[in-house]
N, C-alpha and C positions, 0 to 999 in steps of 0.2 A: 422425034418424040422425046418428050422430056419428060426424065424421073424427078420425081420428087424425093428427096433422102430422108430416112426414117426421123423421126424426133429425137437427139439426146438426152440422156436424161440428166436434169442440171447436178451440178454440184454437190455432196453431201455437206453442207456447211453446220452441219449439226457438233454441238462441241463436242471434243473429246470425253469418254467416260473417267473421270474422278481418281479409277484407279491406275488408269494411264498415266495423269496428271502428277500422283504421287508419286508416283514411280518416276517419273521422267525428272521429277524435283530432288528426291532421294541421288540419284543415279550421276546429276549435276552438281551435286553438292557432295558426293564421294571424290569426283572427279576433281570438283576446286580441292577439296582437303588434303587428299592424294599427292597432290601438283610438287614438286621441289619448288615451284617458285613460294607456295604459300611456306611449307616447312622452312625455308630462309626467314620469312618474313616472321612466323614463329619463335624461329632462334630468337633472331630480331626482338620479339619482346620478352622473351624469358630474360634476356639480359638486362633491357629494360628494367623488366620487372622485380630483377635481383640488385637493381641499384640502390632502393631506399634500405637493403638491407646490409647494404656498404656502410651507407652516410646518416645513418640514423640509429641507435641503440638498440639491441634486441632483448627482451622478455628473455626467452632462452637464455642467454649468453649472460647478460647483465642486469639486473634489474634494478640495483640503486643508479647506475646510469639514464636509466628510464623516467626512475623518481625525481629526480635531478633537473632531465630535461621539463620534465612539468613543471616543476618549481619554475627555471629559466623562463619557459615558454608554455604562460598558463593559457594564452586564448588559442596560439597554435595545435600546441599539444594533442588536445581531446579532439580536434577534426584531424589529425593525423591518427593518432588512436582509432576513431568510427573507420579510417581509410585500411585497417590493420598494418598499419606501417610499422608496427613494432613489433609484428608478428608476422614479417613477409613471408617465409617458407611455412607458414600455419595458415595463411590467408586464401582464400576460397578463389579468388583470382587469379593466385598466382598457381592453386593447383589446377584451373583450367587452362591457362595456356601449358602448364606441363604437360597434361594430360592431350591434350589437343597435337600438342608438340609429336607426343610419342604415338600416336594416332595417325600423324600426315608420313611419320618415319616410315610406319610400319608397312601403312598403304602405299607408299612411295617407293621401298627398299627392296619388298617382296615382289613384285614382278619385277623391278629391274635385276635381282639377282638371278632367278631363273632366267632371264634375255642372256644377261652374262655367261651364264653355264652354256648355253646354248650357243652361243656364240663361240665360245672358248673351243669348241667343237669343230664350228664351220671353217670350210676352205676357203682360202682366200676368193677371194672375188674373180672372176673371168678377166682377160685379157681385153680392154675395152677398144670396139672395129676402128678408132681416130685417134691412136695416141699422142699427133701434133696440137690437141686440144686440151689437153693439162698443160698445169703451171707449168710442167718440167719434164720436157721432151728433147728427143733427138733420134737422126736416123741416119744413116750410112750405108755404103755399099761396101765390103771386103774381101780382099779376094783370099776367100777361105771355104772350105767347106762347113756346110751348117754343125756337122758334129763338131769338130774343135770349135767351133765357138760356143757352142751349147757346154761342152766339157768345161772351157773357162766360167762360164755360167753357174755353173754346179759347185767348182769352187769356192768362185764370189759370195755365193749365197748361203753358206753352211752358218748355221745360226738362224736362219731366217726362217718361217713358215713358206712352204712354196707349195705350190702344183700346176705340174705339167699339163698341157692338153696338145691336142693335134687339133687342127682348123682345112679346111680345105681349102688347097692352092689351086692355083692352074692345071698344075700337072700335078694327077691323082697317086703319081707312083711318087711324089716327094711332096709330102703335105709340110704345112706350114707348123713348125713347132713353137706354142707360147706356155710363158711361165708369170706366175701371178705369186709374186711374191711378197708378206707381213711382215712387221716388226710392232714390238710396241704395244700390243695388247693389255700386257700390266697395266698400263696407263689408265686404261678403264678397270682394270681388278683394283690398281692403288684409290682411285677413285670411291668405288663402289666398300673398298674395307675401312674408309675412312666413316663412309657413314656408317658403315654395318656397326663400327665401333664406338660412334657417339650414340648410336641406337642402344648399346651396350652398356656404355656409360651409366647413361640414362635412368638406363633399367637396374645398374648396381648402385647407383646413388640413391634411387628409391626403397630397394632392397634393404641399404644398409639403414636409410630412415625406419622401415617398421621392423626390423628384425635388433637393429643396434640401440645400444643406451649411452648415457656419459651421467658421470656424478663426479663432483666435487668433494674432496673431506679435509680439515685441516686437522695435522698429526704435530703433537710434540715428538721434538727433538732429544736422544738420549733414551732410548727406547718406547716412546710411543708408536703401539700398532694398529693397525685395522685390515678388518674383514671382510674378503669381499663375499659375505653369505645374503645376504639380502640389503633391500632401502633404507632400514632404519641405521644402517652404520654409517650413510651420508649426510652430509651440510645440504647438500642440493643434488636432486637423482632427477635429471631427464630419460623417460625410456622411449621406445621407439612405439609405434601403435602397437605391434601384437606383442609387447612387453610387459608382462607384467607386475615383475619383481621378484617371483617367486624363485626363477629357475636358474640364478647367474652363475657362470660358470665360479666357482671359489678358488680362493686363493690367498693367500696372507702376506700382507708386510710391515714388516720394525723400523722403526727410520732409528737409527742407530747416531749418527754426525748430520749436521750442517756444518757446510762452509762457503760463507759469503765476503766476496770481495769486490771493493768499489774503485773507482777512481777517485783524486783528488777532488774532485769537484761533487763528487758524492754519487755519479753515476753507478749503477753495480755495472761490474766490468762479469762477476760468473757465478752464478749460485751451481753449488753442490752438494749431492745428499749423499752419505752410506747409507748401505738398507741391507735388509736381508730381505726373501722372503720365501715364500711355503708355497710349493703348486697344488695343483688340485692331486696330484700323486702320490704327492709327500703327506697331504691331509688326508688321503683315503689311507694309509699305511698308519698313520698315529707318528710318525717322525718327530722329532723334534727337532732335528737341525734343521738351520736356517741357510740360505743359499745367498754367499754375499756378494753384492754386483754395489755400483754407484750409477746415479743417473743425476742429468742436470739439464740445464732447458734447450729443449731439440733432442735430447737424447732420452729416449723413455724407454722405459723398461718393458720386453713384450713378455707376456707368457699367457698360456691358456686361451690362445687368439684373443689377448684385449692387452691394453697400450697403457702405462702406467707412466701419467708426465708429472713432472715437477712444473708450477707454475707458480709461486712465489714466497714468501716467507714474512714472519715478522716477528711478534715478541712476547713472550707471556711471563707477567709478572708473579714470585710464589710469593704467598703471607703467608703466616701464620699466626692462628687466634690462641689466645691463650683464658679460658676462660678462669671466673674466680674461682670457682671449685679445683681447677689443678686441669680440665681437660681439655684439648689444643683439638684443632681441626686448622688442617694445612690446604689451603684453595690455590689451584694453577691454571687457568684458562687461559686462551687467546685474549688479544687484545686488536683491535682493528687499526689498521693504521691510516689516518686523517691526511697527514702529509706524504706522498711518495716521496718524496724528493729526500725528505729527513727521516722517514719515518715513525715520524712521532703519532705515537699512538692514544686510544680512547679505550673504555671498556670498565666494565663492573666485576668485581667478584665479588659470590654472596655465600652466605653460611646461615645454615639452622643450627640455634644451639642445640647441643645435643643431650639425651636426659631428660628431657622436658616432658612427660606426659599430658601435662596440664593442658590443651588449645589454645586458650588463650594467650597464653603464658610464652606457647611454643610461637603464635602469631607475632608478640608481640617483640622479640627480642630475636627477630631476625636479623642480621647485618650485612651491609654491602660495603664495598669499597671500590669505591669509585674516583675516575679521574683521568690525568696524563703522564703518559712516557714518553721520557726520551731516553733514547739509548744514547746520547754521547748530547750529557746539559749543559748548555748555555752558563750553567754558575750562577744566573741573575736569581732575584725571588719570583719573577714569575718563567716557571718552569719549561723552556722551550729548546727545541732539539739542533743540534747546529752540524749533524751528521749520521749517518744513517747505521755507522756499524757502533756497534756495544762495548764501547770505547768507558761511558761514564756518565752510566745508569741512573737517572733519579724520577722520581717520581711525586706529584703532588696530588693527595690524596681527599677525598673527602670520606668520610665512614657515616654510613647510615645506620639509624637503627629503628627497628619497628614493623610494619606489616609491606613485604617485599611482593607479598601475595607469591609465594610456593608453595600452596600447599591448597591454593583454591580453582587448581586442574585446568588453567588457563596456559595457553604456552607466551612466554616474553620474550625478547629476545637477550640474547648471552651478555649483549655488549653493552646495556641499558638499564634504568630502574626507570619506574614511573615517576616522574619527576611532580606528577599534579598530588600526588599522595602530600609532598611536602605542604601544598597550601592547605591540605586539607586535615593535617597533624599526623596522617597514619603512620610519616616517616620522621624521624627528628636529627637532625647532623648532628651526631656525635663529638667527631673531630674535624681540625682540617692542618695538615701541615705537609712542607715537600719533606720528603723523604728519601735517603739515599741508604745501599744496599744494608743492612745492620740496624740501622735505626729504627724504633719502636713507641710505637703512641700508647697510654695506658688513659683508659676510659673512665668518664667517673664512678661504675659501678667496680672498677677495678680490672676488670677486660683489658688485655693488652695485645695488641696488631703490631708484628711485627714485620718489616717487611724482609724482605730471605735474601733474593736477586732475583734474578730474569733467564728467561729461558727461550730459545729459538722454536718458533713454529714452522712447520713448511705447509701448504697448500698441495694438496695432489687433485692429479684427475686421470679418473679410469676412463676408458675407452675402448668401449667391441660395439666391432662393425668387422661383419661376417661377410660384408661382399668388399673389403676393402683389397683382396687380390684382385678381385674381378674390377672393379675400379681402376688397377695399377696395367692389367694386362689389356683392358680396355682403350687405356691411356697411350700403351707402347703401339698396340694396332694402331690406334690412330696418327700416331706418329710416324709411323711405318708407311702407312697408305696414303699419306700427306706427300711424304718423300717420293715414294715410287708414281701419283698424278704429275709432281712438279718434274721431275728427273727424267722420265722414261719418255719419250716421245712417239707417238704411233705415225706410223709412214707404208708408205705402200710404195711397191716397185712390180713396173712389165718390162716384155721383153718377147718380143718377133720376132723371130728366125724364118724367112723367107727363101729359096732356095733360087741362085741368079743365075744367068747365063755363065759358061766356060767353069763352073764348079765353085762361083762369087754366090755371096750370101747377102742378102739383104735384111740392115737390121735396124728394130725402133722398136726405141726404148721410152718410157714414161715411169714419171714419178707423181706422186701428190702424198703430201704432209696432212696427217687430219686434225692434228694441234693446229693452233696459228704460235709457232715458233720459229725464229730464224734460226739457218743452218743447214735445216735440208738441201740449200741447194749445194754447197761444199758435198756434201754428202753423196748428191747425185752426180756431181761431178766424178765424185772418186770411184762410184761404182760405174758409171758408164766410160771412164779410161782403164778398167778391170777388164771390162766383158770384153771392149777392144783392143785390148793388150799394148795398150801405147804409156808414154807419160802421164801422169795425170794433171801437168801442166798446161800440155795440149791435147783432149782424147779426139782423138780421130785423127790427128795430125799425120801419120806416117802412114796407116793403113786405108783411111777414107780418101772417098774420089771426091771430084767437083761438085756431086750429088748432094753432098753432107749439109745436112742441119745443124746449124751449132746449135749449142744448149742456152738457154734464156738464163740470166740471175734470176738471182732467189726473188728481186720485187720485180722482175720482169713478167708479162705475159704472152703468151705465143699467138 
């Protein structure tokens, strides 16, 4: 008689529900992000990505470089620009691969570091039942009892992580003793501290970006000072995002000396400044003394956790006006220098007469003096610079006079006059002649500019960045754990004690390396003519029988 089998019921082929689907999408896409292989490939482009900030001008850093490159390269320029090439560490791509970066680290670092902890814990691994199936085996018969060779064992092995077991022999009243012996573990701690520390990095270099600022100011020389109390005492104040000016730690400095030295060729060979300056201790107390150090380039001055660098210098020429009435007004400002090489410089200085209540009056009889320096001139009539140190000073000047616009609440800049006022009458060239240090132009309403000499400017820049330890100590970990993956080699060793007829011992021994490094096998040679007390030229030579396995090399396989 024949059954018939009940009906199956088909397939659910009904799709998955939506919230499976999301989930299972989410969960694969942690898992790629997660991956070391993706966070390599991240590295990969963050460095990428910090190249156009190598090879191309930054906004931050420079900005007439930037101006420059446009002039240079007017159709390139502005699609580099749209691409923020000039703005890479501002640029919204480059904060998602950071961000992405520290993301695949995180997901990445954190369970491998917990495995590590746990592992760091575990026993070596069991004694495996074939050890003529590793790379690096051997076995012998001795005629010894299992204890003294086990006692040789125990010495061999100091340093090493081990554990003992018992295994069941033949005979229950003499069990088999095996020992599972590590080395080398660092190798995955040096490892896992290398990333833990670019993780670190990472996170201090971000740190220092919103927490830290930089500004630029340039100070005469022979006591000009500045403050570090707030942004308006800078030429250029970068702050960090959650900066916002208000809060900087204070502190004062007098630049006291310059002194620059070149080479023959005009190279500077060492700029250096005296300073004093004031901490924030010494300004909370009302102090007046000044604390005198010198700094020069590379070597900055730290106080108040922020970095006080010299970064270059150049020349500010004095006048003095002499008005008809008898009243003088003495102008000294920076001058910009055009040429590195010679440092022949460019720049304006301007003067309000003073006394004037009238506006118009006051608009009109405004003066600039404007033109170039050189600190050591050429002698010719047209005024050019043939060396970079203040050797032999002259100056060709043009004097403006008329509406310079200061006083119609627009900002200009230092180094400049509006040059279109000329076509337009607001300004009229007074004079024009070169000029060296003593000599004096008198104007036709009787105004006389005289010019004084020259004087040294230096360029400073402030610097706090509050995670810049954490950066330094970030740096040494990673240094550290670089060393100890490359250095430290993880190896594993067994080891059989079998108990043989007439009171002989039967022994096999294995090794396996879990680097791919050479060397292990010298290694396990040395330790297996240990455990058998023989040469280590030949082990087993004097104590093993006809039974012995020799040991394979290192690219041998058994």
């Amino acid at each position: 008689m024949t059954t018939t089998a009940p009906p199956t019921a088909p397939p659910d082929e009904s799709p998955p529900a939506p919230s499976h689907t999301l989930w299972a999408l989410l969960r694969n896409t942690w898992r790629g992000l997660t991956s070391m292989r993706t966070a390599l490939v991240l590295l990969f482009l963050l460095a990428v990505a910090a190249l156009p900030g190598a090879l191309l001008p930054q906004r931050s850093l420079n900005q007439r470089l930037v101006t420059q490159y446009f002039t240079d390269h007017p159709t390139l320029a502005p699609l580099l620009d749209d691409l923020k090439f000039f703005d890479v560490f501002a640029a919204p791509w480059f904060a998602a691969v950071y961000l992405l970066l520290m993301i695949s680290l995180v997901g990445c670092l954190v369970p491998r570091t917990v495995e590590q902890i746990r592992g760091l814990r575990t026993p070596p691994v069991a004694t495996p039942r074939n050890l003529a199936r590793l790379p690096h085996a051997f076995a012998t018969t001795l005629d010894e009892p299992a204890g003294d060779v086990e006692a040789r064992v125990r010495r061999r092995l100091r340093g090493w992580q081990v554990r003992w077991r018992d295994e069941a022999g033949a005979d229950p009243a003499h069990p088999v003793r095996t020992v599972s012996a590590e080395r080398g573990r660092m190798h995955e701690v040096g490892n896992l501290v290398f990333h833990l520390s670019l993780l670190g990095l990472l996170v201090a270099f971000a740190a220092g970006k919103m927490f830290g600022y930089e500004g630029q100011v340039i100070v005469l020389s022979g006591g000009g000072q500045f403050c570090n109390t707030g942004i308006l005492g800078y030429d250029s104040f970068r702050a960090g995002l959650r900066v916002d000016g208000t809060d900087l730690q204070p502190f004062c400095v007098r630049v006291d000396d310059f002194t620059a030295t070149y080479e023959a060729t005009g190279q500077p060979a060492s700029f250096t400044a005296g300073i004093g300056y004031q901490t924030a201790a010494d300004l909370a107390t009302g102090t007046d003394a000044w604390r005198p150090t010198t700094i020069a380039v590379n070597h900055p001055l730290r106080t108040d956790g922020s970095r006080l660098y010299l970064l270059g210098h150049g020349y500010a020429p004095r006048f003095t006006v002499t008005y008809p009435d008898g009243q003088q007004r003495t102008g000294e400002v920076q001058w910009r220098p055009v040429d590195q090489t010679t440092l022949l410089s460019e720049g304006a200085t301007k003067f309000a007469r003073p006394g004037v209540t009238d506006e118009e009056q006051r608009r009109t009889s405004q003066l600039a003096v404007t033109g170039l320096l050189a600190p050591t001139s050429s002698g010719g009539q047209v005024v050019t610079s043939v060396f970079p140190a203040l050797d032999d000073p002259e100056v060709a000047v043009d004097v403006l006079r008329g509406d310079l616009g200061l006083d119609d609440g627009r900002g200009q800049s230092i180094f400049t006059v509006d040059r279109s006022k000329l076509d337009t009458g607001e300004l009229t060239r007074a004079a024009r002649k070169n000029m060296r240090p003593g000599d004096e132009i008198t104007l036709d309403d009787g105004t006389r500019v005289r010019f004084d000499g020259v004087r040294d400017w230096v360029s400073l820049q402030v610097s706090h960045d509050p995670a810049q330890v954490w950066v330094l100590t970030s740096a040494v970990f990673m240094l550290t754990g670089l060393m100890l993956s490359l250095a430290v080699r993880r190896r594993r060793f067994w080891v059989r004690l079998t108990p043989a007829g007439a009171g002989g011992t039967r022994v096999e021994l294995g090794g396996l390396a879990r680097t791919d490094r050479a060397g292990y096998g010298e290694e396990f040679d040395r330790l297996t003519a240990a455990v058998l007390g023989t040469d280590p030229d030949g082990p087993g030579a004097d104590s093993a029988d006809k039974d012995t396995q020799k040991s394979p090399k290192t690219e041998d396989r058994p």
